[in-house]
C-alpha positions in Angstrom: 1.4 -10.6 -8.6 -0.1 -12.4 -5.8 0.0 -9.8 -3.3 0.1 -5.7 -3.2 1.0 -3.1 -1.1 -0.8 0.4 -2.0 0.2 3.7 -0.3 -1.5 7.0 -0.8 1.2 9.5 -2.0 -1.1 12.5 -2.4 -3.7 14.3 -1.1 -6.7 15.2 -1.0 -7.0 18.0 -3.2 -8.3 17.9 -6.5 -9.5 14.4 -6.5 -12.1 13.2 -8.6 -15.0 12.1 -6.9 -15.0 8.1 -8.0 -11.6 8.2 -7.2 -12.1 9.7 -3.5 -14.3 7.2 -3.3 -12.5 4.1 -4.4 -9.9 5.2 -1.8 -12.5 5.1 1.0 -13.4 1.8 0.0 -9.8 0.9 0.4 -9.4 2.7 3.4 -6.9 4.9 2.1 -8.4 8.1 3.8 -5.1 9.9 5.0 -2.1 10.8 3.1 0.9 8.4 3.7 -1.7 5.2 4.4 -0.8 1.8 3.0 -3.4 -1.1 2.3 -2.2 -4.7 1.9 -4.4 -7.1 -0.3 -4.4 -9.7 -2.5 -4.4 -9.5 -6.4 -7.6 -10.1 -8.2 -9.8 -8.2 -10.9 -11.6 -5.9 -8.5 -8.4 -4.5 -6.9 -7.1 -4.2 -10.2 -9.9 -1.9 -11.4 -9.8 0.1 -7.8 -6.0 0.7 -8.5 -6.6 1.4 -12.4 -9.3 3.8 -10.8 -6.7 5.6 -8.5 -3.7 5.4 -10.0 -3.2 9.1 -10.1 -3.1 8.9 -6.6 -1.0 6.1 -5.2 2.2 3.8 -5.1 1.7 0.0 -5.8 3.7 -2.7 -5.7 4.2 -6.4 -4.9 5.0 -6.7 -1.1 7.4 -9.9 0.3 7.1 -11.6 3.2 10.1 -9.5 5.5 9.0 -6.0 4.6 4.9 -7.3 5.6 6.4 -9.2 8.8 7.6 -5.7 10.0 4.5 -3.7 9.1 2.5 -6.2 11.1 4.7 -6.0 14.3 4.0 -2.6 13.9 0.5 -3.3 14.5 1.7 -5.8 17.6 -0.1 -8.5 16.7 1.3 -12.4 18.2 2.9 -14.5 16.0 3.4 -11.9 13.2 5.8 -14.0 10.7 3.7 -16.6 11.2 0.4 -14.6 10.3 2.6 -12.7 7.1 3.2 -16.4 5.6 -0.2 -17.5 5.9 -1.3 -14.4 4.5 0.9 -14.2 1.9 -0.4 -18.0 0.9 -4.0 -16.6 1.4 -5.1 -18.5 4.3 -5.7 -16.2 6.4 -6.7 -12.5 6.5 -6.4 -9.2 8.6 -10.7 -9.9 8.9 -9.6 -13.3 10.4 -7.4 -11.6 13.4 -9.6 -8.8 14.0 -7.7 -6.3 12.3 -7.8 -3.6 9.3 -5.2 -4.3 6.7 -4.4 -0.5 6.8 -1.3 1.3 7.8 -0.8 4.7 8.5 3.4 4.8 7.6 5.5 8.0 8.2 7.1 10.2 5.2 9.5 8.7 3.5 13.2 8.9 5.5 15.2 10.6 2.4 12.0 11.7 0.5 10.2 10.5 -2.2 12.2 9.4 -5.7 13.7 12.6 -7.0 10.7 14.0 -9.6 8.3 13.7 -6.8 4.6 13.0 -6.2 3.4 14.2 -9.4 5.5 11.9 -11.9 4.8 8.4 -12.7 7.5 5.9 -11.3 8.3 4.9 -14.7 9.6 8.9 -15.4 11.3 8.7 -12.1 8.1 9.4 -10.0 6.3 8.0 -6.9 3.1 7.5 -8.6 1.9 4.4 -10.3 3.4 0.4 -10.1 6.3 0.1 -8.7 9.0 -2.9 -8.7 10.6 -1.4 -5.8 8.1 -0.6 -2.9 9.4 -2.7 -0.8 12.5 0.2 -0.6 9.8 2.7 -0.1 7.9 0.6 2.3 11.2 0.3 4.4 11.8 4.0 3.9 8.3 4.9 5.4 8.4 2.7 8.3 
């Protein structure tokens, strides 16, 4: 995985206090609110941290080119390869690599928020999120 897309699927109740904060870190403050970053050890352990909590998955370039002209920014294919190559970054532009996505048209896979993805779930990796990312926006 080179690069990941996390969205916050639940929340805030009952959430364990490292874990509330590992989201703040990540900016995922809101319910529904979708981080893009690149894969390393330390966003590993974050996500490892909050799994309980979130969606994650690898992103491709046509599903981040249409979160970015969400966020009207020039040249937005442009800046989605270069990002995706990591030469660039939201820092570089000015911007916060969060988005704040709608519900899911259709809802959520059919056990819900509270099931892993791999029981039929929202929670936890996912090989699909670009479908979900395309559902939420």
């Amino acid at each position: 995985m080179k690069n990941v897309a996390v969205i916050r699927v639940r929340g805030l109740l009952d959430v364990n206090p490292k874990a509330r904060k590992a989201m703040e870190l990540l900016g995922l403050t809101k319910k529904h609110a979708c981080r893009i970053m690149h894969w390393n050890e330390h966003t590993k352990g974050q996500i490892h941290r909050i799994k309980d909590f979130v969606a994650w998955g690898e992103i491709n370039e046509t599903i981040l080119t249409k979160m970015i002209e969400k966020k009207e920014l020039k040249d937005s294919a442009g800046f989605a390869k270069q990002f995706l190559s990591h030469k660039k970054s939201f820092k570089d532009v000015g911007e916060k690599p969060v988005f704040n996505l709608h519900p899911p048209r259709g809802g959520f896979p059919r056990k819900g928020i509270r099931q892993p993805a791999t029981r039929g779930g929202a929670l936890g990796f996912h090989k699909n999120i670009n479908e979900l990312l395309e559902k939420m926006l």
